[in-house]
ZADO-1210 file (C-alpha; in nm, 4 decimals, padded with zeros to 6 digits):
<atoms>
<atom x="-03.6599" y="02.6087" z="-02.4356" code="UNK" pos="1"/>
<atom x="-03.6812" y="02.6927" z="-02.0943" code="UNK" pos="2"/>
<atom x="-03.4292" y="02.7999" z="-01.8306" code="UNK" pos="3"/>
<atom x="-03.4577" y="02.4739" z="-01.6646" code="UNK" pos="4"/>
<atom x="-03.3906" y="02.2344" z="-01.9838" code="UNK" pos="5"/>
<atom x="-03.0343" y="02.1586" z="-01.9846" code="UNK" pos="6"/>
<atom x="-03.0673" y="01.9442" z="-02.3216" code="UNK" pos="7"/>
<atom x="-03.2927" y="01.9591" z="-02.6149" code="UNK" pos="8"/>
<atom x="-03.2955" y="01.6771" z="-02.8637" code="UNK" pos="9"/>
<atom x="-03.5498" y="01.7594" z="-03.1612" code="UNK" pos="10"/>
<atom x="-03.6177" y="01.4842" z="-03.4646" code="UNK" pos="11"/>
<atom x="-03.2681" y="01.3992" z="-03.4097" code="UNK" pos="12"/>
<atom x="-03.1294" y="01.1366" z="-03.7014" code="UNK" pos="13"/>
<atom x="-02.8020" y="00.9561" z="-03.7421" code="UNK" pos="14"/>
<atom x="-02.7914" y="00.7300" z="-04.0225" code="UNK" pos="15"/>
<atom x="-02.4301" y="00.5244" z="-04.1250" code="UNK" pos="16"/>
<atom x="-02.3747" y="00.4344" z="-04.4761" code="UNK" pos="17"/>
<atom x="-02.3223" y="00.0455" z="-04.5174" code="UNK" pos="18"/>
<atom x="-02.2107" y="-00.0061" z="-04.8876" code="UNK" pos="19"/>
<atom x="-02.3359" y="00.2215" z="-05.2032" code="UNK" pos="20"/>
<atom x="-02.6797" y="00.1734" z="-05.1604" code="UNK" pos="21"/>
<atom x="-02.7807" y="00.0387" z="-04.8078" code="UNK" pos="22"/>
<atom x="-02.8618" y="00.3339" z="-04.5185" code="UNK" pos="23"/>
<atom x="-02.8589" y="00.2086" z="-04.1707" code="UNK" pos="24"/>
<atom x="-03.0639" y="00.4071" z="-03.9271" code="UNK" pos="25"/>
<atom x="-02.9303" y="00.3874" z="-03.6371" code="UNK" pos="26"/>
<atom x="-03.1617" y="00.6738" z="-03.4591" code="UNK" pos="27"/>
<atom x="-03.4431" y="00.8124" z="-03.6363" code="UNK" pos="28"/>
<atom x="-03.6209" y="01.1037" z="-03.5467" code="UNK" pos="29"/>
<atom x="-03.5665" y="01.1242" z="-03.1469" code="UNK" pos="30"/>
<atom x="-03.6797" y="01.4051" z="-02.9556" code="UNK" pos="31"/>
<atom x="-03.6718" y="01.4290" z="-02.5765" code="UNK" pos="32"/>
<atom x="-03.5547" y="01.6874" z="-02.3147" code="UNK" pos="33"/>
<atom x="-03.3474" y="01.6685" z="-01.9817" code="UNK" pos="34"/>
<atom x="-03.3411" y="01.8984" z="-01.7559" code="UNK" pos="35"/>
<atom x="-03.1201" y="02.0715" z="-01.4725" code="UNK" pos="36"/>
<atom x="-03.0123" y="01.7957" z="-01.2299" code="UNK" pos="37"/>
<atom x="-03.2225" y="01.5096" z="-01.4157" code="UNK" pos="38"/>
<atom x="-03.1374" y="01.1992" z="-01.4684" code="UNK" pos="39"/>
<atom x="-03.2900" y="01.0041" z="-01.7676" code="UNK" pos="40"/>
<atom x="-03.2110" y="00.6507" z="-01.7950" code="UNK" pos="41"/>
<atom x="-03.2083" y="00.5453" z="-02.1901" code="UNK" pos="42"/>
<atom x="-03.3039" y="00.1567" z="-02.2155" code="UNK" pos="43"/>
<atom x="-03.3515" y="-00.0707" z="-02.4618" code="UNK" pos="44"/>
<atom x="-03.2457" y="-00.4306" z="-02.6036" code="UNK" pos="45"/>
<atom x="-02.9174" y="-00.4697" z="-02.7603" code="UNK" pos="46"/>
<atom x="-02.8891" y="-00.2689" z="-03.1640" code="UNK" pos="47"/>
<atom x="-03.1295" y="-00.0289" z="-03.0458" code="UNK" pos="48"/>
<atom x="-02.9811" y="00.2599" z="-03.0719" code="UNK" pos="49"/>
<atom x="-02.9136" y="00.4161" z="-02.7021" code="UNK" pos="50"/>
<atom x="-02.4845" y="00.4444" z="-02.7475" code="UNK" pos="51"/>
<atom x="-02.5756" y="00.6133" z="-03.0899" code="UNK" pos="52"/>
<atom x="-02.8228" y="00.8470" z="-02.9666" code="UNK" pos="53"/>
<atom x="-02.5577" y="00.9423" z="-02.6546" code="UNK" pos="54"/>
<atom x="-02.2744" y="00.9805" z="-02.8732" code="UNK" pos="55"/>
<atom x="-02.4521" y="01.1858" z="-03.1488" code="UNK" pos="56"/>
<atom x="-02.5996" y="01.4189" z="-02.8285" code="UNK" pos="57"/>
<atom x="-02.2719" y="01.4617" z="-02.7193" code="UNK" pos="58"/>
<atom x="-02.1340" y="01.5301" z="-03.0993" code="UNK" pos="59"/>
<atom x="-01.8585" y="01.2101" z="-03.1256" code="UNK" pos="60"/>
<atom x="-02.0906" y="01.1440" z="-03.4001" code="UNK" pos="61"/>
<atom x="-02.2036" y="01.4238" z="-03.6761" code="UNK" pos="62"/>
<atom x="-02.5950" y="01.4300" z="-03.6396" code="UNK" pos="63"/>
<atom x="-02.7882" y="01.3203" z="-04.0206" code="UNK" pos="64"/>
<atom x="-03.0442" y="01.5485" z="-03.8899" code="UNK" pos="65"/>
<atom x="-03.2420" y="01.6800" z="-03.6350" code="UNK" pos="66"/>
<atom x="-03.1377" y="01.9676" z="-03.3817" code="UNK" pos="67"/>
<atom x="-02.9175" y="01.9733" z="-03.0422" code="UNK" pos="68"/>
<atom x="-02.9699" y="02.1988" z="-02.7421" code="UNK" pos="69"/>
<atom x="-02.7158" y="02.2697" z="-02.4767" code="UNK" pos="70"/>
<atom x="-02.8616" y="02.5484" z="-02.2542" code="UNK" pos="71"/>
<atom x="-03.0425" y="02.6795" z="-02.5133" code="UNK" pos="72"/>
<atom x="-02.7609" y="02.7010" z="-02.7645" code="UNK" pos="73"/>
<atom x="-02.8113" y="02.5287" z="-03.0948" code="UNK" pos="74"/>
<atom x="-02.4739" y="02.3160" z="-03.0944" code="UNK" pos="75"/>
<atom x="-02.6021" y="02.0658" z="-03.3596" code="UNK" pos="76"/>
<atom x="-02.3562" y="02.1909" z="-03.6914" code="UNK" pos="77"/>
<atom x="-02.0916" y="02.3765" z="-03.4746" code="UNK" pos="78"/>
<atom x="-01.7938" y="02.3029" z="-03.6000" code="UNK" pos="79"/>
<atom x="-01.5107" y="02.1385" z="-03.2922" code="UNK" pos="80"/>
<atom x="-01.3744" y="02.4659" z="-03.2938" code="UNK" pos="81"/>
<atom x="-01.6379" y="02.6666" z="-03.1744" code="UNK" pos="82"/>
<atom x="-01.7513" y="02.3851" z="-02.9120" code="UNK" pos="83"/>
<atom x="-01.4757" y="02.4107" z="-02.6543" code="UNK" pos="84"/>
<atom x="-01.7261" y="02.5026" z="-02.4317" code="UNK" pos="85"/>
<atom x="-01.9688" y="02.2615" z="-02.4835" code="UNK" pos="86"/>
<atom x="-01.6727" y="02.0237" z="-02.4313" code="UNK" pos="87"/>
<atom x="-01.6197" y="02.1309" z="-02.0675" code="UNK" pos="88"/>
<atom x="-01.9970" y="02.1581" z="-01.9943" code="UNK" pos="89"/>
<atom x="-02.0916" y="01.8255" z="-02.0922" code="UNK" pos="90"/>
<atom x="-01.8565" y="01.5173" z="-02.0623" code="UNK" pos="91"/>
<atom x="-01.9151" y="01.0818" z="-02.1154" code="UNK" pos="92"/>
<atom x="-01.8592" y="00.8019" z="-01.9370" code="UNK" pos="93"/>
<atom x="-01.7752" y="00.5429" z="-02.1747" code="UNK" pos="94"/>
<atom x="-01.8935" y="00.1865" z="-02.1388" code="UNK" pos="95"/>
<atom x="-01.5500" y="-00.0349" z="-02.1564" code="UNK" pos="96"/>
<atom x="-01.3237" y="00.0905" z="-01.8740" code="UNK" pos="97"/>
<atom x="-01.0625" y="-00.1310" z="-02.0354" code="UNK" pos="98"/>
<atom x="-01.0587" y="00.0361" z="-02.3841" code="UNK" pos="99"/>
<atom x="-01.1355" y="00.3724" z="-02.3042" code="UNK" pos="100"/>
<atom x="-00.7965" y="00.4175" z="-02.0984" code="UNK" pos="101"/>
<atom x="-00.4797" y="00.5239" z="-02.2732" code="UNK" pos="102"/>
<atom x="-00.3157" y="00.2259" z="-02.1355" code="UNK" pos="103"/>
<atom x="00.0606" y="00.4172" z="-02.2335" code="UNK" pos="104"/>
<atom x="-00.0605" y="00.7143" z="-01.9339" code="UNK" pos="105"/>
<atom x="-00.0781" y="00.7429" z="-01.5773" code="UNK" pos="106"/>
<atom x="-00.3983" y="00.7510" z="-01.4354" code="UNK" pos="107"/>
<atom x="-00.2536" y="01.1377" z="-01.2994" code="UNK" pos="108"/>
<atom x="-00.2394" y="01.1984" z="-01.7085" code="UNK" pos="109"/>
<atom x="-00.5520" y="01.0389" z="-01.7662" code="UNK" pos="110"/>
<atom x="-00.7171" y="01.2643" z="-01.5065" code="UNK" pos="111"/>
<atom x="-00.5412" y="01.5750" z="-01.5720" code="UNK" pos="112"/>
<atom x="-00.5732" y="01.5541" z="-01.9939" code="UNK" pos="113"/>
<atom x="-00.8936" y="01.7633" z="-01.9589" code="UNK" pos="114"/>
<atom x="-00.7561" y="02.0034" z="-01.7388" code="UNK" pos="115"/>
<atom x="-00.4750" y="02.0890" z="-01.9808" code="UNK" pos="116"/>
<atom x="-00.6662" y="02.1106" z="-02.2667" code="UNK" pos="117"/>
<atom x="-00.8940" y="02.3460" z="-02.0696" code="UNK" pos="118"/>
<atom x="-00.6281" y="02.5369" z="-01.9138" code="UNK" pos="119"/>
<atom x="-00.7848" y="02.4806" z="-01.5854" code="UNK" pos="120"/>
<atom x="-00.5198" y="02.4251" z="-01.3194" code="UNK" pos="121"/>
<atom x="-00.1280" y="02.3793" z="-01.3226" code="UNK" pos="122"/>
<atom x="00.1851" y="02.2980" z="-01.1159" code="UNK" pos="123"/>
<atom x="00.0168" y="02.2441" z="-00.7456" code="UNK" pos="124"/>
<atom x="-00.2992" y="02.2981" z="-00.8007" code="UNK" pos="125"/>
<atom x="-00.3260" y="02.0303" z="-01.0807" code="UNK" pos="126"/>
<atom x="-00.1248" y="01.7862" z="-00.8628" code="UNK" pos="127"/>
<atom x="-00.3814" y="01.8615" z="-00.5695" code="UNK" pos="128"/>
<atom x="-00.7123" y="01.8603" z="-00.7937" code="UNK" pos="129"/>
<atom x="-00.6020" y="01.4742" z="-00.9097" code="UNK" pos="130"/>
<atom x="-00.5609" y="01.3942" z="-00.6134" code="UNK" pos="131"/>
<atom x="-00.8932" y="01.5668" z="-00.5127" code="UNK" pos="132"/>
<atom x="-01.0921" y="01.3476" z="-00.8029" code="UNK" pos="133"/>
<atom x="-00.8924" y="01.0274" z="-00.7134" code="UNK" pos="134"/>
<atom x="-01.0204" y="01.0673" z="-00.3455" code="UNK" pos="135"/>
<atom x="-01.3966" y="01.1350" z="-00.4147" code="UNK" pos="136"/>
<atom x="-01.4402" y="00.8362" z="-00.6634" code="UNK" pos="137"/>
<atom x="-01.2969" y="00.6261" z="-00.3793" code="UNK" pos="138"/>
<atom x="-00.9119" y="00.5685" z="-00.5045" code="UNK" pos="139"/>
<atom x="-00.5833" y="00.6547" z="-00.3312" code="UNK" pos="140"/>
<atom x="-00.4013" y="00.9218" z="-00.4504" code="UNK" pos="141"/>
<atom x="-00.0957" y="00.7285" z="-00.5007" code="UNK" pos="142"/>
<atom x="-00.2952" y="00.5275" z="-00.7648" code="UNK" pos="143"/>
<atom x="-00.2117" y="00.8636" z="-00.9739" code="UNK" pos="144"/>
<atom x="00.1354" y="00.7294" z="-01.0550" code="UNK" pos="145"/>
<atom x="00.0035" y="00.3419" z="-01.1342" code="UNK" pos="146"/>
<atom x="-00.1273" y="00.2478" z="-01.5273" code="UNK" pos="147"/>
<atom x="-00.4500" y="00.1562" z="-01.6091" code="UNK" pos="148"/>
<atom x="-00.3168" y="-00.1949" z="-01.6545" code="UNK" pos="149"/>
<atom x="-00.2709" y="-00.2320" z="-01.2391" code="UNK" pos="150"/>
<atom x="-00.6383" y="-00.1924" z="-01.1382" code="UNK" pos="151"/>
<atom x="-00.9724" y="-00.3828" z="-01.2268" code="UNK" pos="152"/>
<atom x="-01.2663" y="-00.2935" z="-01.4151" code="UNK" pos="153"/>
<atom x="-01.4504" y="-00.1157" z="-01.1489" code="UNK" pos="154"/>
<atom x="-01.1665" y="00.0633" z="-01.0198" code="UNK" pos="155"/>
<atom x="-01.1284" y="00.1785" z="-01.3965" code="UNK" pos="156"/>
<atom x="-01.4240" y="00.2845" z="-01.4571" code="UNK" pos="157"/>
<atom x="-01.3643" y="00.4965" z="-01.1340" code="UNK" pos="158"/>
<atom x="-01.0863" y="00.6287" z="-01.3103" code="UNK" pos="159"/>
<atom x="-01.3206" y="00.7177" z="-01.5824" code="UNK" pos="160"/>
<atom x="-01.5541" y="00.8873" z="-01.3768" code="UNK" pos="161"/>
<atom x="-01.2523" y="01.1019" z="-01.2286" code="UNK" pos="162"/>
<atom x="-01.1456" y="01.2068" z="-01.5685" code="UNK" pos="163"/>
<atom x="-01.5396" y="01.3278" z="-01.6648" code="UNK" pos="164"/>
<atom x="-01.5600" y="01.5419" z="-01.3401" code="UNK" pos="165"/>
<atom x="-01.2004" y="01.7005" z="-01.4021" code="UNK" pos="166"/>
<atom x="-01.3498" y="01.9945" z="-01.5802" code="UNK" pos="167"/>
<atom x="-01.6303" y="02.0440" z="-01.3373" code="UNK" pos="168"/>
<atom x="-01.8915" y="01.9753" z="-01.6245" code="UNK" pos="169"/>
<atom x="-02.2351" y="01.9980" z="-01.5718" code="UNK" pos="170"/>
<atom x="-02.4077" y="01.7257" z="-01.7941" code="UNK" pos="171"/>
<atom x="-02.2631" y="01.3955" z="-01.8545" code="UNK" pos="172"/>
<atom x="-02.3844" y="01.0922" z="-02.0784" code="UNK" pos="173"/>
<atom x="-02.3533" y="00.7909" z="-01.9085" code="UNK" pos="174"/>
<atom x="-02.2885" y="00.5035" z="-02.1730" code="UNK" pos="175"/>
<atom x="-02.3236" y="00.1529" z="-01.9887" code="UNK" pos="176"/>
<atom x="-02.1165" y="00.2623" z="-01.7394" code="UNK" pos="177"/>
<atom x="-02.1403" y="-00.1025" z="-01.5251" code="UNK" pos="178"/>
<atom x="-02.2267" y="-00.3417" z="-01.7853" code="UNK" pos="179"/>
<atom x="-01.8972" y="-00.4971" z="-01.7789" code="UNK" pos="180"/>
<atom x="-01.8545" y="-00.4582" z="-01.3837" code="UNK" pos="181"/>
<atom x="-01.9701" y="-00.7473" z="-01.1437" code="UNK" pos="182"/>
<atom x="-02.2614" y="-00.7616" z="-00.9683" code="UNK" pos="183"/>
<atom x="-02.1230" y="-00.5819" z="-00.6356" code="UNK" pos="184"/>
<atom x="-01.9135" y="-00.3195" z="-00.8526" code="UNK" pos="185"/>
<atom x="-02.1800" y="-00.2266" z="-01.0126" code="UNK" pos="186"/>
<atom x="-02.4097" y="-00.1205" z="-00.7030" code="UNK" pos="187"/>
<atom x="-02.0704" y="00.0697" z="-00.6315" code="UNK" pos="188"/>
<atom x="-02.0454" y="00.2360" z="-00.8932" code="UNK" pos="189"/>
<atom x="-02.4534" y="00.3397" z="-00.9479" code="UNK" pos="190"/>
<atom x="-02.4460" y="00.4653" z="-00.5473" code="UNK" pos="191"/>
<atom x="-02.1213" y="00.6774" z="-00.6709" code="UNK" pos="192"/>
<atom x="-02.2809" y="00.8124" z="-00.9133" code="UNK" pos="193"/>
<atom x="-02.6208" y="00.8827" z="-00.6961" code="UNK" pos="194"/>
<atom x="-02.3981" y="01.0630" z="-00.4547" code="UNK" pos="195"/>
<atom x="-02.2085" y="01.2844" z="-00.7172" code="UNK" pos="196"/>
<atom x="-02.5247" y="01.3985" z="-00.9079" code="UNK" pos="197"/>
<atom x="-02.7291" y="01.5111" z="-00.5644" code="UNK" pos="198"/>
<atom x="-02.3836" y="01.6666" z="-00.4481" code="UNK" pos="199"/>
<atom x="-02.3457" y="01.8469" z="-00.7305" code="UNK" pos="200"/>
<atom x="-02.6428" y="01.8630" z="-00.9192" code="UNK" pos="201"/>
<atom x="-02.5470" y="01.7537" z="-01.2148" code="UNK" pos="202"/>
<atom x="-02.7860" y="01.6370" z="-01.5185" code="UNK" pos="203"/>
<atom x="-02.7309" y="01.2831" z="-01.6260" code="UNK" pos="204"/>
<atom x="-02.8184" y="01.0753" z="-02.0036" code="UNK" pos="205"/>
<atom x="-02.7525" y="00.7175" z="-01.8182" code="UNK" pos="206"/>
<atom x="-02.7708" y="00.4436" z="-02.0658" code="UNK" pos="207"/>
<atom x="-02.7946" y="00.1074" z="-01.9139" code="UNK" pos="208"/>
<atom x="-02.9192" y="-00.2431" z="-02.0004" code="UNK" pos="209"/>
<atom x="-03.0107" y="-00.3205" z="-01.6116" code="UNK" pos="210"/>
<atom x="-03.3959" y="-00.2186" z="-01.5507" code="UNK" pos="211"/>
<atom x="-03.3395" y="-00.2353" z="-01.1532" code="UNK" pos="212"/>
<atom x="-03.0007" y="-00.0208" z="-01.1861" code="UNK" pos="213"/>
<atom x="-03.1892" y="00.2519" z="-01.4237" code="UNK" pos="214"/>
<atom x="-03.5087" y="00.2826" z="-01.1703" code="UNK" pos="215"/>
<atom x="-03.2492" y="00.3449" z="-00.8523" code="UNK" pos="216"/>
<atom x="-03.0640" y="00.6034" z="-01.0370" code="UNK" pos="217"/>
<atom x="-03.3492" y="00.7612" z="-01.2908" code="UNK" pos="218"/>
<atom x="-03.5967" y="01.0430" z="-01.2785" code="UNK" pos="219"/>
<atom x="-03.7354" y="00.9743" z="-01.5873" code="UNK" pos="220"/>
<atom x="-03.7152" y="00.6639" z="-01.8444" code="UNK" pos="221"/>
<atom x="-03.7354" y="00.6868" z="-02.2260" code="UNK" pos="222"/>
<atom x="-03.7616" y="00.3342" z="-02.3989" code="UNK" pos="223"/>
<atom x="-03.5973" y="00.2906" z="-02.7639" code="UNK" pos="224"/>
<atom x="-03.6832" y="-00.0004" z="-03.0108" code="UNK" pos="225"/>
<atom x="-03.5097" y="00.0191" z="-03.3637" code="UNK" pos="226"/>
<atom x="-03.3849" y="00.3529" z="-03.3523" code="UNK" pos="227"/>
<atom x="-03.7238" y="00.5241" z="-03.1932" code="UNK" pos="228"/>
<atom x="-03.7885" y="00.6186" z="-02.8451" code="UNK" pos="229"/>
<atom x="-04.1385" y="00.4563" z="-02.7932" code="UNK" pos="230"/>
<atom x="-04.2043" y="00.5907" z="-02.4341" code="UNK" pos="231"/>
<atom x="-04.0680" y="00.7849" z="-02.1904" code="UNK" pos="232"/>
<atom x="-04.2293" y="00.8423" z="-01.8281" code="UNK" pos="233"/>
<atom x="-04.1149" y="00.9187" z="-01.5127" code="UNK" pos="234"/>
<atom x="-03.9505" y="00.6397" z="-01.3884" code="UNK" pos="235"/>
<atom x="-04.1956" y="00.4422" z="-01.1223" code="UNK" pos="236"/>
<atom x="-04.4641" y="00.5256" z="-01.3508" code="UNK" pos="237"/>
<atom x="-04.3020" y="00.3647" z="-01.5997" code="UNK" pos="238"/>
<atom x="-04.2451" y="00.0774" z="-01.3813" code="UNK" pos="239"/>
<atom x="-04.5488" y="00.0267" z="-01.2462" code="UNK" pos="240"/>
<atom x="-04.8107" y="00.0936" z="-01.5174" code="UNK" pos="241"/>
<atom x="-04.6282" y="00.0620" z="-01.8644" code="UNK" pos="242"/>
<atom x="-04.7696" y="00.1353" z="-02.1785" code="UNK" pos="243"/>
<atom x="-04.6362" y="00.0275" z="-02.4829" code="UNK" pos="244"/>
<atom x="-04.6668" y="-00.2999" z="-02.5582" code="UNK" pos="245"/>
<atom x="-04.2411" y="-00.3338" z="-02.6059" code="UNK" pos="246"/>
<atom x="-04.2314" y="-00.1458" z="-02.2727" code="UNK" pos="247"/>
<atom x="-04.4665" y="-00.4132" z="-02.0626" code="UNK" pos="248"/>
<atom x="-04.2442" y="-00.6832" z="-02.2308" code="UNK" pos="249"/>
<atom x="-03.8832" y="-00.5361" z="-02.1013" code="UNK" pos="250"/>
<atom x="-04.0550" y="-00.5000" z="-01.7618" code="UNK" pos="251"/>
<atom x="-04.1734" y="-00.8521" z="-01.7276" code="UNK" pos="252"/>
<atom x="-03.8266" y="-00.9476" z="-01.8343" code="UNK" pos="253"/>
<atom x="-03.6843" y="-00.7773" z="-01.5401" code="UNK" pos="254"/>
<atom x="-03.6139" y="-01.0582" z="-01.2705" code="UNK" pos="255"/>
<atom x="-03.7304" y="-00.9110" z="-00.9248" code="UNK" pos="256"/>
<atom x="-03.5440" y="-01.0700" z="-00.5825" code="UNK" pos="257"/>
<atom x="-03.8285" y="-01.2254" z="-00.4146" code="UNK" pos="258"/>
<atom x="-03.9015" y="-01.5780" z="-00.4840" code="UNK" pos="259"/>
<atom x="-04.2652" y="-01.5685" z="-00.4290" code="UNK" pos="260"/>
<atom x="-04.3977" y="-01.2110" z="-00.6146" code="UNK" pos="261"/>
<atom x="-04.1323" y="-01.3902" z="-00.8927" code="UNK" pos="262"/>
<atom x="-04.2862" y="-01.7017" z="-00.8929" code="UNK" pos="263"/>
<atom x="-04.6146" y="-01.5270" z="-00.9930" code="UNK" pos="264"/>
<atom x="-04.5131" y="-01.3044" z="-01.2757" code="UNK" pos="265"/>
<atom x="-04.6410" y="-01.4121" z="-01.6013" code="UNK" pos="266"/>
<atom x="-04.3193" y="-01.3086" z="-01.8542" code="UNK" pos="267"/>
<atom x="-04.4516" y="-01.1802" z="-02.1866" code="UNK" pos="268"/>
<atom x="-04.2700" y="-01.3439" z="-02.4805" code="UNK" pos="269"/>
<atom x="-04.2090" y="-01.1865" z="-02.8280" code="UNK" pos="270"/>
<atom x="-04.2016" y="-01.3351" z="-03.1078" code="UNK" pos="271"/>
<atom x="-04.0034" y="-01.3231" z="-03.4098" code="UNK" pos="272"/>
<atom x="-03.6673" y="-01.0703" z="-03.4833" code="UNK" pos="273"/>
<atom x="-03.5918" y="-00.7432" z="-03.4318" code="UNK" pos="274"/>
<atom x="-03.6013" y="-00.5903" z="-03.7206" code="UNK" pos="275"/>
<atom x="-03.2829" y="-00.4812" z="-03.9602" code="UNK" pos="276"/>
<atom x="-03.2100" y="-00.1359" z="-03.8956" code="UNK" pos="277"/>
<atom x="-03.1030" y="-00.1101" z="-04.2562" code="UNK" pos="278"/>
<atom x="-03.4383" y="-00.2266" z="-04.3997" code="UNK" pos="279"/>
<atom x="-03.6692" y="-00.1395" z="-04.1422" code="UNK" pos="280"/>
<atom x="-04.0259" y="-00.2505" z="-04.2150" code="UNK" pos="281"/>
<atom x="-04.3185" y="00.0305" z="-04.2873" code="UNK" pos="282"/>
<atom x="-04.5339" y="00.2030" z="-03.9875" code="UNK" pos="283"/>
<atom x="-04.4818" y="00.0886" z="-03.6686" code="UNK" pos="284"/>
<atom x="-04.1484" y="-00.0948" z="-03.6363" code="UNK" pos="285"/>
<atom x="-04.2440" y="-00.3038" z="-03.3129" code="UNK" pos="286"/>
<atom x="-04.6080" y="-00.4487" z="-03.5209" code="UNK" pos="287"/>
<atom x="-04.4619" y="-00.7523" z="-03.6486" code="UNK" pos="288"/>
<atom x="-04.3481" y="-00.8600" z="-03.3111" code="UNK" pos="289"/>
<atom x="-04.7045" y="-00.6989" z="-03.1021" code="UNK" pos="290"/>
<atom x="-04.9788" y="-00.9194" z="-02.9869" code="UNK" pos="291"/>
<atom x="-05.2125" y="-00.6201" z="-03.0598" code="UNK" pos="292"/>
<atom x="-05.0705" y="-00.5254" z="-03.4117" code="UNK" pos="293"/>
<atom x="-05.4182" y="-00.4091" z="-03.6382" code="UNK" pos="294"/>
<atom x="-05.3915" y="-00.3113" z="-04.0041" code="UNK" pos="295"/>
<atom x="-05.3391" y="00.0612" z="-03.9124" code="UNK" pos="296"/>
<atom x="-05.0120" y="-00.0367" z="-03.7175" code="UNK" pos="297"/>
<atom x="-04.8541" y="-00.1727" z="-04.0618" code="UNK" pos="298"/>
<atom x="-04.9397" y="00.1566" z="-04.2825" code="UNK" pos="299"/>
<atom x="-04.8494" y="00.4321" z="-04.0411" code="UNK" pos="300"/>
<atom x="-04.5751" y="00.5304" z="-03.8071" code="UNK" pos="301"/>
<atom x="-04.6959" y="00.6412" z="-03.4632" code="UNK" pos="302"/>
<atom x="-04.6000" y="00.9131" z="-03.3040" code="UNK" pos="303"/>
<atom x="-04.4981" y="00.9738" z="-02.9572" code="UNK" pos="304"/>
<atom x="-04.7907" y="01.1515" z="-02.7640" code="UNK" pos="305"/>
<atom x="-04.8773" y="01.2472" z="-02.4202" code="UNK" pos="306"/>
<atom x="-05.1479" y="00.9935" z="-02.2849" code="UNK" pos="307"/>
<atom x="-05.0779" y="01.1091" z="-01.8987" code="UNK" pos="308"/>
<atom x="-04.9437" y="01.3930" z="-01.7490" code="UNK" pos="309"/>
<atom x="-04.5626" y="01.3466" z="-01.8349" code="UNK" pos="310"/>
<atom x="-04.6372" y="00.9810" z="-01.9251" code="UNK" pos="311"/>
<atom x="-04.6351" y="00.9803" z="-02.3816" code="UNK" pos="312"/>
<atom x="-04.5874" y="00.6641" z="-02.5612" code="UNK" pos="313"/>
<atom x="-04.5730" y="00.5837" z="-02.9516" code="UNK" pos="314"/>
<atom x="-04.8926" y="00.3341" z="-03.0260" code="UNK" pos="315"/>
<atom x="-05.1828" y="00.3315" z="-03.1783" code="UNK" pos="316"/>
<atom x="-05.3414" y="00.1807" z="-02.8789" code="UNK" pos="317"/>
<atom x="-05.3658" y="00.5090" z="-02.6618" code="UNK" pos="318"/>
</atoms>
């Protein structure tokens, strides 16, 4: 690991238990990096795995298997005692701005919680850094006396985004951070988040359904279907020449605002089911929905290899 990887994630694993006998695999054997003051936008359909993977990175969730790098520091089986540190260093922005406020505290409380618990500022200096964090995510700082319950969804997720800078971190996971937001919040919210990374150069994980959103705000793109990341590129390569047959169908999904380059798209169509996570079938897992699916594609799994300079996907076809 180099000195300018912020995060390693090697044949990372998190399976859930459903029942006695059943083993849902949630993310299965996931390995990417990100480095210092990189974004990489995690997309994918719905069930795929991309709020697993981002809460297992940033250890809500105890990893199955697999190892976790923070600046070179193995933090995969630390115990939440010995990963204070880790806690200021890397911080999430969770995707419902209406559940993941304490709706009995302030938004001063909110914001300050991480201070306190960090032992970062007190009396007048607290009172002036919330005040500092209310102003730069675009809020008045007499909001700091007002319940979550008083403002709307984008102004909470501002809120949120307050409470993740509060310890200064340097990495933070991104989990659907506008999914719920309208349309115009939402541009809000990405260009806040373009300004705060450049102006502080932080790293970002952002996790996202919205393909436009993710190439505006991304360096890089890593694609996951059924628990596997099946390619990961920079991110107008991976817009303008995808690879992997899953990949090429999420782009021509992707609605783009002119009515005549629109009108001449051909949208690729899948057929059949994603796959149940709990049972998933043998090799490949996207084969039984590929047009290009061969014999080999059923027996083994692919793995994820470099076909272009920083471009690797996970198919048999390359």
């Amino acid at each position: 690991m180099t000195d300018s990887v912020a995060l390693q994630v090697d044949n990372l694993r998190k399976y859930f238990q459903v029942g006695k006998r059943q083993t849902l695999k949630a993310v299965d054997d996931v390995s990417f990096t990100v480095n210092k003051g990189e974004v990489l936008g995690i997309v994918g359909e719905s069930g795929c795995g991309k709020t697993t993977l981002g809460r297992t990175v940033a250890r809500l969730y105890e990893p199955t298997s697999g190892k976790i790098l923070f600046n070179g520091k193995d933090i995969t089986t630390k115990p939440d005692a010995e990963l204070l540190w880790f806690r200021k260093k890397l911080q999430m922005i969770f995707q419902d701005p209406y559940a993941s406020l304490d709706p009995r505290m302030t938004v001063g409380e909110i914001i300050a919680e991480p201070m306190d618990i960090h032992n970062l500022a007190s009396g007048s200096e607290r009172h002036e850094k919330i005040n500092y964090l209310l102003s730069i995510v675009g809020l008045n700082p007499e909001h700091a006396n007002r319940f979550p319950h008083e403002f709307s969804g984008g102004q909470r997720q501002r809120i949120g985004i307050a409470r993740a800078l509060a310890v200064d971190p340097e990495f933070i996971i991104a989990d659907e951070p506008i999914s719920s937001l309208d349309v115009s919040i939402q541009a809000q919210i990405v260009n806040l988040l373009t300004r705060l990374q450049e102006e502080r150069g932080l790293s970002f994980m952002f996790i996202a359904h919205d393909l436009s959103m993710v190439r505006h705000f991304s360096h890089r793109v890593a694609v996951m279907y059924l628990g596997k990341v099946v390619e990961i590129a920079p991110s107008g390569q991976i817009h303008a020449s995808p690879l992997h047959p899953y990949t090429k169908a999420l782009m021509s999904a992707n609605p783009i605002p002119d009515p005549v380059v629109e009108g001449s798209r051909t949208r690729i169509s899948l057929p059949g089911e994603v796959p149940s996570p709990i049972n998933p079938p043998p090799g490949c897992r996207f084969a039984g929905r590929c047009p290009h699916a061969h014999g080999r594609c059923t027996e083994e799994d692919p793995v994820l290899k470099e076909v272009e300079k920083g471009h690797r996907v996970s198919c048999f076809l390359y």
